[in-house]
VEXDREN-2710 file (C-alpha; in Angstrom, 1 decimal):
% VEXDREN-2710
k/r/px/py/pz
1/UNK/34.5/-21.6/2.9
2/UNK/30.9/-20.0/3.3
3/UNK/29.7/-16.9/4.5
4/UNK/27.7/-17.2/7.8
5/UNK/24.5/-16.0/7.3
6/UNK/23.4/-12.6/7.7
7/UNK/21.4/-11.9/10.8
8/UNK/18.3/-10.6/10.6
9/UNK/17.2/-6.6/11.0
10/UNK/13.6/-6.9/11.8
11/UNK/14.5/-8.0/15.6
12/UNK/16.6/-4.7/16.4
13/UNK/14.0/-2.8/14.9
14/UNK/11.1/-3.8/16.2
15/UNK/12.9/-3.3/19.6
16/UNK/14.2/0.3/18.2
17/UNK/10.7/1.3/18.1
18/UNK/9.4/0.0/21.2
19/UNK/11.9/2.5/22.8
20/UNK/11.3/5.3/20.3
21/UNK/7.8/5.2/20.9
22/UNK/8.7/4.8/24.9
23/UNK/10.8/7.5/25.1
24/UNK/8.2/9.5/23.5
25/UNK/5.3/8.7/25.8
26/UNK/7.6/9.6/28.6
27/UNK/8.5/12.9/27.1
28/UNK/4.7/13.6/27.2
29/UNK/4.5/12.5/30.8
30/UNK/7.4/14.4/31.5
31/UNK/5.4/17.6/31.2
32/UNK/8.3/20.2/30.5
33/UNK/10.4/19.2/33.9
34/UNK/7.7/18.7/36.2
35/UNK/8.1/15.3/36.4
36/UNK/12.3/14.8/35.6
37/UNK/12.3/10.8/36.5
38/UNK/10.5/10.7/33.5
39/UNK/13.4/12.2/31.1
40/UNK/15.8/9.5/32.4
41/UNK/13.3/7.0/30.0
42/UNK/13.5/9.7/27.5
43/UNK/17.5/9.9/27.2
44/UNK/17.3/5.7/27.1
45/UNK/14.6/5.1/24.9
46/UNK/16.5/7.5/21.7
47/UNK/19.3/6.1/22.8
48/UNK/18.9/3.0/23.0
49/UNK/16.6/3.3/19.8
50/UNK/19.4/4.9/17.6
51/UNK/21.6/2.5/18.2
52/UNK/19.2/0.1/17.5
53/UNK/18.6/1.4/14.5
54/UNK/22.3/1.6/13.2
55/UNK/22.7/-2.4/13.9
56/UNK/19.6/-2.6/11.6
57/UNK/21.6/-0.8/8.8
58/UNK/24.5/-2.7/9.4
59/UNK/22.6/-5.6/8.8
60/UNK/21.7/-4.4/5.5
61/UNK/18.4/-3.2/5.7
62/UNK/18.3/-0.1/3.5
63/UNK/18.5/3.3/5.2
64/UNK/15.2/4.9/3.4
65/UNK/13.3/1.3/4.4
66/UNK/14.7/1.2/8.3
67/UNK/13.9/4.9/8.7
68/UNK/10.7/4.9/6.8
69/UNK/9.4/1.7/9.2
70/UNK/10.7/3.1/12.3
71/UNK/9.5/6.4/11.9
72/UNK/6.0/5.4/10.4
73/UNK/5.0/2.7/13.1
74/UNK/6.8/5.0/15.5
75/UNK/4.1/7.9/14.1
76/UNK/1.2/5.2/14.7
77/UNK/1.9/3.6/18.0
78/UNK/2.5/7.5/19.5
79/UNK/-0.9/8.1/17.8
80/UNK/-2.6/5.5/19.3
81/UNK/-1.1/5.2/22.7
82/UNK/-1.3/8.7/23.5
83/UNK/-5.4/8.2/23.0
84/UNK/-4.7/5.4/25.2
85/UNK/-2.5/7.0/28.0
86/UNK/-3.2/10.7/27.8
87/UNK/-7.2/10.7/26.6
88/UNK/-6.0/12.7/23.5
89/UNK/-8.4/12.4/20.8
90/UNK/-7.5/11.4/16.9
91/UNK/-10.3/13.2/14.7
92/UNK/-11.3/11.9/11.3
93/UNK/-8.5/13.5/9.5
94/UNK/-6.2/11.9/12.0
95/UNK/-6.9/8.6/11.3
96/UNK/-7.2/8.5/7.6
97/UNK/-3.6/10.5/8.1
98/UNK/-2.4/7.5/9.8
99/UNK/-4.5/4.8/7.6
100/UNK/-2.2/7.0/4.4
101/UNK/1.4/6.8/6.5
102/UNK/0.4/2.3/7.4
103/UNK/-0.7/2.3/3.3
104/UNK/3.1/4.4/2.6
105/UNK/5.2/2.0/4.8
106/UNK/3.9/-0.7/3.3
107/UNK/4.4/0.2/-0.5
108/UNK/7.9/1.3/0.7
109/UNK/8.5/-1.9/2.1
110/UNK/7.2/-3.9/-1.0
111/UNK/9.3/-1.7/-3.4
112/UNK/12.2/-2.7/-1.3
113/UNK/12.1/-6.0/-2.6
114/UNK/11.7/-5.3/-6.3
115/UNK/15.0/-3.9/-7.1
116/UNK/18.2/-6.0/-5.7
117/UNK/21.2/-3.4/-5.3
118/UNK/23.7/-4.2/-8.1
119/UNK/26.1/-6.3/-7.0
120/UNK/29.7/-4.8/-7.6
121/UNK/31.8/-6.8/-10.5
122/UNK/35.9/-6.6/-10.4
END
């Protein structure tokens, strides 16, 4: 009998950012409680993202990989967006901090697939 095969993690995580990085830009447009429709996309986007984020361990990814991803593209798209939405600025330093944090998730994700875990022997 075979093993069905494991499903993928990159699709709940991809989506766990989308709401991560959503509820984020909503805090900001939130402005403290001037705005309170806004924290209602707040309290769904972590949410929602969290639990994303625990089907994506559950589907193996490693912990230190799936956080390091989330939170680093997370980082970028907030970055970028609020430039975007909000006319803040990124200065120089900014952006060669976010060029080091793509550059980090990136040798993460590579040194993920270097070392298999050990599988356990009975």
């Amino acid at each position: 009998m075979t093993t069905p095969p494991r499903r993928s993690a990159w699709p709940p995580l991809l989506v766990a950012i989308a709401l991560e990085v959503s509820a984020t830009l909503a805090l900001r447009a939130a402005e403290g409680f001037t705005h309170p429709l806004w924290l209602i996309v707040v309290a769904i986007g972590y949410s929602g993202s969290l639990w994303l984020l625990s089907i994506v361990l559950d589907r193996g990814m490693p912990v230190g990989v799936a956080y390091g991803i989330w939170s680093a593209i997370g980082v970028v798209l907030t970055a970028v967006l609020g430039t975007v939405l909000f006319g803040e600025l990124l200065g120089p330093v900014q952006i060669i901090g976010v060029g080091v944090i793509v550059v980090g998730v990136l040798l993460v994700e590579l040194g993920s697939h270097k070392r298999e875990p050990a599988e356990a022997t009975s």
